[in-house]
DRENMIKOL-163384 format. One record per residue (C-alpha): residue in three letters; residue number from 1; x, y, z. Coordinates in steps of 0.05 Angstrom, whole numbers, plus 5000, padded with zeros to 4 digits. Last residue first. Layout:
BEGIN
residuo  num  u  v  w
Ala  NUM  X  Y  Z
...
end
This chain:
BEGIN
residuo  num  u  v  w
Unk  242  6917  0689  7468
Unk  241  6864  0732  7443
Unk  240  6887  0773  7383
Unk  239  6855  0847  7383
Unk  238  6874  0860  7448
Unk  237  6830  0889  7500
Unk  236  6805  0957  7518
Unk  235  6747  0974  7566
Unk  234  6737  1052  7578
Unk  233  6688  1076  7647
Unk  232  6669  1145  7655
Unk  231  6686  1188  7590
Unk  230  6663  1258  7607
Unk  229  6631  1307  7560
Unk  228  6612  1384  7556
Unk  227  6686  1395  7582
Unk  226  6716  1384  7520
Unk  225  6755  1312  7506
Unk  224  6829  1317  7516
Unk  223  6832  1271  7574
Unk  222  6796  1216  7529
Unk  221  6838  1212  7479
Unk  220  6900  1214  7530
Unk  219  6869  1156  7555
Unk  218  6858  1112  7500
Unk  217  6929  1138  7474
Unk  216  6964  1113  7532
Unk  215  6930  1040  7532
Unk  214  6955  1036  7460
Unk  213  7021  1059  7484
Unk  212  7021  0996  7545
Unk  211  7018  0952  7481
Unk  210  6954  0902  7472
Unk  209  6976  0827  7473
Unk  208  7008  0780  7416
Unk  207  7080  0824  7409
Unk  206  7097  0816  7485
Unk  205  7108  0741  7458
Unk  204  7115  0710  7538
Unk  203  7113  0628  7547
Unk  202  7070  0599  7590
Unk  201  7089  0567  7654
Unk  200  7029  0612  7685
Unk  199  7069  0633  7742
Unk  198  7123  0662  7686
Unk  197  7065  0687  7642
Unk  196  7042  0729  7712
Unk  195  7111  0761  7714
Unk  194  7105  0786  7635
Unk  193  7043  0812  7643
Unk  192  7072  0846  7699
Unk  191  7133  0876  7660
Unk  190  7079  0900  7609
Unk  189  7060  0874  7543
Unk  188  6979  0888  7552
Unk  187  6934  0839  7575
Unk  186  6856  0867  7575
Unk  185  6862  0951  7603
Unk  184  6801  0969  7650
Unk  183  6801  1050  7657
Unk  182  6765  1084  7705
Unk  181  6761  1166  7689
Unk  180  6738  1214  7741
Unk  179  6719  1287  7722
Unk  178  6730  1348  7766
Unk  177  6677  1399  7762
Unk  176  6667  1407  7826
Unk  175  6598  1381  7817
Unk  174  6631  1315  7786
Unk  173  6664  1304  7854
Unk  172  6623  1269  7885
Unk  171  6593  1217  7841
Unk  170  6656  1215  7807
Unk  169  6681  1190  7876
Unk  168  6631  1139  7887
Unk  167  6648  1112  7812
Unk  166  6728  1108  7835
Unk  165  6726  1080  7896
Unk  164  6678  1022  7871
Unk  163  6723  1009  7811
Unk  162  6779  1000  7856
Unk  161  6750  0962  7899
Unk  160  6731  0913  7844
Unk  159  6813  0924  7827
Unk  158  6829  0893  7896
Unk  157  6774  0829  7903
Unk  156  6805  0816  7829
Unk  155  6873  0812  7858
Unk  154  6864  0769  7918
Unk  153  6815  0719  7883
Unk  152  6858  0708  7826
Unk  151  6874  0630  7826
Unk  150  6803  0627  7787
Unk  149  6774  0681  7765
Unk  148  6700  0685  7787
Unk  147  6678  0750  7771
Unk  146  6698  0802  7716
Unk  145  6694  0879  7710
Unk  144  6756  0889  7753
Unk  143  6783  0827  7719
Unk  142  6798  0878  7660
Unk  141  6845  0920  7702
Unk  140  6844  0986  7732
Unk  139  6882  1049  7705
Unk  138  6845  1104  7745
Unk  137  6845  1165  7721
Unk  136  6836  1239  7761
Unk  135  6823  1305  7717
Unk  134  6831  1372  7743
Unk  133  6777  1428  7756
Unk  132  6835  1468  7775
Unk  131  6821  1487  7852
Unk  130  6793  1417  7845
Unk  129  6855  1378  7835
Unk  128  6895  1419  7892
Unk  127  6842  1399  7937
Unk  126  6839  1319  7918
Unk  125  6921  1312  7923
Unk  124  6909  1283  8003
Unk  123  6859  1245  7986
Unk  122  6868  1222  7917
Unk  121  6938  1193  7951
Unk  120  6892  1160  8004
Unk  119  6842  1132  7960
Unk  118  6905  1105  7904
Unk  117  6944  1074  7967
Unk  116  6884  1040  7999
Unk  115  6861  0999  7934
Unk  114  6919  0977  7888
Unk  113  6980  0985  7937
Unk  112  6952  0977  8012
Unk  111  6903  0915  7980
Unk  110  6948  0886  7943
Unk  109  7001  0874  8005
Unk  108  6943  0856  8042
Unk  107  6921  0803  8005
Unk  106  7000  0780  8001
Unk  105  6999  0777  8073
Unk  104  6937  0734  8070
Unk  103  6984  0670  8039
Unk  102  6950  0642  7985
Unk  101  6933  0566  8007
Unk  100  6858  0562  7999
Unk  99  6845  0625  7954
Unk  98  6889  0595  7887
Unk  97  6936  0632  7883
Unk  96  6975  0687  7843
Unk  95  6987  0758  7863
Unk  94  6986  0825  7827
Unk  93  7017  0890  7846
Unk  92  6997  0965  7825
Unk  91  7019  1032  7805
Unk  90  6978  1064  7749
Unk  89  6934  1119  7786
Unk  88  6940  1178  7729
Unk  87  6923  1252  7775
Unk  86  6921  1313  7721
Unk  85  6911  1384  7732
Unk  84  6952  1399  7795
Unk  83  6970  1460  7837
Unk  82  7024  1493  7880
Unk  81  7086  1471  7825
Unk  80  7146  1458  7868
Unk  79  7111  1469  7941
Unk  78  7043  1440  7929
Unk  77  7082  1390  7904
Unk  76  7134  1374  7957
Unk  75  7079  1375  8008
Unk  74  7035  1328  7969
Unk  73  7095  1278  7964
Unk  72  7111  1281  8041
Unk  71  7037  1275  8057
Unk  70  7045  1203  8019
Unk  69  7111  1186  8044
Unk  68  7079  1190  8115
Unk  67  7016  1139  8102
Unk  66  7070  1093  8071
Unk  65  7032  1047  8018
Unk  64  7054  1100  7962
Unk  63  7129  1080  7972
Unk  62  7153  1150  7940
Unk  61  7213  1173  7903
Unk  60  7195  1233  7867
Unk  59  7218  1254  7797
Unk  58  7210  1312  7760
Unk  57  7200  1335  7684
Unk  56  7194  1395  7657
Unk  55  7182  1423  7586
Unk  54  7162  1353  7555
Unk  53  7193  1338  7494
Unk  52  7266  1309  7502
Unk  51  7255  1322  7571
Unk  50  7212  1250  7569
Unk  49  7268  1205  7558
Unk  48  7311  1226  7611
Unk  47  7248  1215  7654
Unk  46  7238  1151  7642
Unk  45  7314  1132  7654
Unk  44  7313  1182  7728
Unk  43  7238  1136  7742
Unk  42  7277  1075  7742
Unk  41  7333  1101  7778
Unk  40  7286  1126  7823
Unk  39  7254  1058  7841
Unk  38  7194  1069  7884
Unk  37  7152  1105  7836
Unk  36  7125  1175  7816
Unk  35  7131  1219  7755
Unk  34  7113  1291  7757
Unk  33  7109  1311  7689
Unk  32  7101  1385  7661
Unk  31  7046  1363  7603
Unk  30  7063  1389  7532
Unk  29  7037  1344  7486
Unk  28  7102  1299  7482
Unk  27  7092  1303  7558
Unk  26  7026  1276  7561
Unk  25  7052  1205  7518
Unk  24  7115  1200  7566
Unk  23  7081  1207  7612
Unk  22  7020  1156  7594
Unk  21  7066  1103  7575
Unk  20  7110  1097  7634
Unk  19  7043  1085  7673
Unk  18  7025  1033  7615
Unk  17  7085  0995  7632
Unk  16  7147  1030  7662
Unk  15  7177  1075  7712
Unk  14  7115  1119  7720
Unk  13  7082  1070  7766
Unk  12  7041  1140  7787
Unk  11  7039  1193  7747
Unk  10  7015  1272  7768
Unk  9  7010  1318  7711
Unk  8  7016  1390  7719
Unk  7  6981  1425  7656
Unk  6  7016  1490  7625
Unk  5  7016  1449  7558
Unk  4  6971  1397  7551
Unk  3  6954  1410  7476
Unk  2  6917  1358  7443
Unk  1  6950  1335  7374
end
């Protein structure tokens, strides 16, 4: 097992799903955690799970689409720990419709949380990454590699964004010795996967799709690789296609 220990590990849409996942999986290795979300009861359950292995674990209560929670958050870090290894983008939100009738509002709702909230929270975390050579991921989506989705204009527009962001800023970075990891997870048993079944009028077996561990250990795999090699771009899907 990879050892993470003395690494800082920043988590966002740590309170459940594949984000929950990925702490919980980088603390059992030794990761201090820094779990972020909106719902700190959420992230206080998460959390109380993670002490039982990782050697510090704190929570931070942030709406990541507020410019001014944002610097907030970096302040509070560069204060409690002064430096970061890891940065694991995993908060997003996912409307359905088909483009004639669905509401802009919720375009830009997806667009402050999956695209503009992830650039500026790289942003403002980007020098405390490189003084440590750290590691940034990007949990995307498979529709990120896809076109012409029907009833999922909105989201897909959002996670090719995404993608862009992501391969412009390994281009950029790379000399810094940071490395930039997109990943682009098929339908995994998460409380979203569940919410888009519901619009779908299908009914939900969490146990036919990809878990959010599976996801974890794809990327923990790949943040443990030595620095002579970087992992760019990971596709995963489940094994039975419902």
């Amino acid at each position: 097992m990879t050892d993470f220990t003395g690494q800082i590990a920043v988590v966002t849409g740590a309170s459940s799903g594949i984000g929950k996942a990925i702490a919980l999986d980088l603390g059992a290795r030794g990761a201090t955690l820094c779990l972020i979300g909106r719902r700190l009861e959420r992230l206080d359950a998460v959390a109380k799970s993670a002490r039982a292995t990782a050697p510090r674990v704190s929570c931070y209560r942030v709406d990541l689409t507020v410019d001014e929670e944002v610097q907030e958050l970096a302040a509070d870090l560069q204060r409690d720990f002064g430096y970061l290894d890891l940065l694991v983008h995993s908060a997003a939100v996912i409307h359905w419709g088909r483009l004639e009738v669905a509401p802009v509002e919720d375009l830009d709702q997806q667009y402050r949380t999956n695209v503009r909230a992830p650039y500026v929270l790289t942003q403002t975390l980007l020098p405390m990454l490189k003084a440590r050579q750290g590691q940034i991921v990007f949990i995307n989506s498979s529709v990120g590699l896809k076109s012409a989705i029907p009833n999922l204009s909105q989201y897909t527009a959002t996670k090719h964004a995404l993608k862009a962001i992501a391969d412009s800023l390994r281009a950029e970075v790379n000399s810094d010795g940071v490395r930039v990891l997109s990943v682009y997870p098929g339908r995994t048993a998460t409380p979203m996967q569940a919410a888009i079944h519901k619009i779908e009028g299908k009914k939900y077996y969490p146990e036919h799709f990809m878990q959010p561990e599976d996801v974890a250990a794809v990327v923990v795999n790949a943040l443990s690789l030595p620095r002579s090699a970087e992992v760019t771009d990971v596709s995963v899907r489940p094994m039975n296609k419902p």
